[in-house]
C-alpha positions as CSV (number, residue, x, y, z in Angstrom):
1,X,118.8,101.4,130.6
2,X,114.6,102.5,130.6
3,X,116.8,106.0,130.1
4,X,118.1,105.5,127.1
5,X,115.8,103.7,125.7
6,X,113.6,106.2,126.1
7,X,116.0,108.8,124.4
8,X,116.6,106.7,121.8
9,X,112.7,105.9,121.0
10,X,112.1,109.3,121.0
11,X,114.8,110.5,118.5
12,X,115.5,107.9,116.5
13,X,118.0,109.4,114.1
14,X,120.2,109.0,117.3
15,X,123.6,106.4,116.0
16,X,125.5,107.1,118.8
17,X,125.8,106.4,122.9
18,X,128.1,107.6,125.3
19,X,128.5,106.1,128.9
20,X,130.9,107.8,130.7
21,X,131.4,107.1,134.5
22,X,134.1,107.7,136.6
23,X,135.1,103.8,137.8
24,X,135.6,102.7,134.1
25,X,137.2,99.7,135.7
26,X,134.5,99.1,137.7
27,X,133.1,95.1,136.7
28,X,129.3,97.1,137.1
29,X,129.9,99.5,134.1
30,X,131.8,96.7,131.9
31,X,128.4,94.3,132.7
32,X,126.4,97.8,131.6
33,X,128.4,97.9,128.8
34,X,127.6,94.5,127.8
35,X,123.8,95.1,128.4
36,X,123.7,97.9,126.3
37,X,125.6,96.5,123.1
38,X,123.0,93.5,123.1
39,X,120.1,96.1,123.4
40,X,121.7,98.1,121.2
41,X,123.5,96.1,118.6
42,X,124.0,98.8,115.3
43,X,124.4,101.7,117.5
44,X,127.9,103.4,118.1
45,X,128.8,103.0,121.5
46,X,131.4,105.0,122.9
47,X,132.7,104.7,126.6
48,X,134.7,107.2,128.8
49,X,135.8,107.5,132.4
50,X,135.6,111.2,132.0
51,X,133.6,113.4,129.6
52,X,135.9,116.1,129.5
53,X,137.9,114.2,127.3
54,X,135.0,113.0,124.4
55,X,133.6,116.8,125.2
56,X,134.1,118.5,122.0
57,X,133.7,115.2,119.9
58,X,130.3,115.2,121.3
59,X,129.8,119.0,120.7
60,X,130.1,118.1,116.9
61,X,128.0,115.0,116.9
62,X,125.3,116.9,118.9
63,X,125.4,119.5,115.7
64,X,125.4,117.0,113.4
65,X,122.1,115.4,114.6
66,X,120.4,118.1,114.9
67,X,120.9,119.3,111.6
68,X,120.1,116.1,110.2
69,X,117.2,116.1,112.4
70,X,116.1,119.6,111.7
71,X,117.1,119.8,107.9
72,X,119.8,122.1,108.2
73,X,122.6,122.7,105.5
């Protein structure tokens, strides 16, 4: 969690946060989960139990940011 809350402090334009692990099931990463929503309660929160499959939704979020971040049209 100190993780992303550092990310997140530091770019604040961020909306969005992926957890991805590879036990989705796992009763640690739903309680993480949890932990994160109520530290996080506007942001987008998306979960996966592999990247691969989120990958190239992330791609375009990642260029989204930064052009909202940077000013680019």
């Amino acid at each position: 969690m100190t993780k992303i809350t550092e990310v997140i402090g530091a770019v604040p334009a961020i909306e969005f946060i992926c957890l991805d692990v590879a036990n989705g099931y796992s009763e640690h990463f739903v309680e993480f989960v949890k932990r994160v929503r109520q530290r996080f309660p506007s942001h987008t929160i998306m979960v996966s139990c592999n990247s691969l499959s989120i990958l190239p939704y992330l791609m375009r979020l990642s260029c989204v940011l930064a052009a909202e971040i940077y000013g680019w049209d």
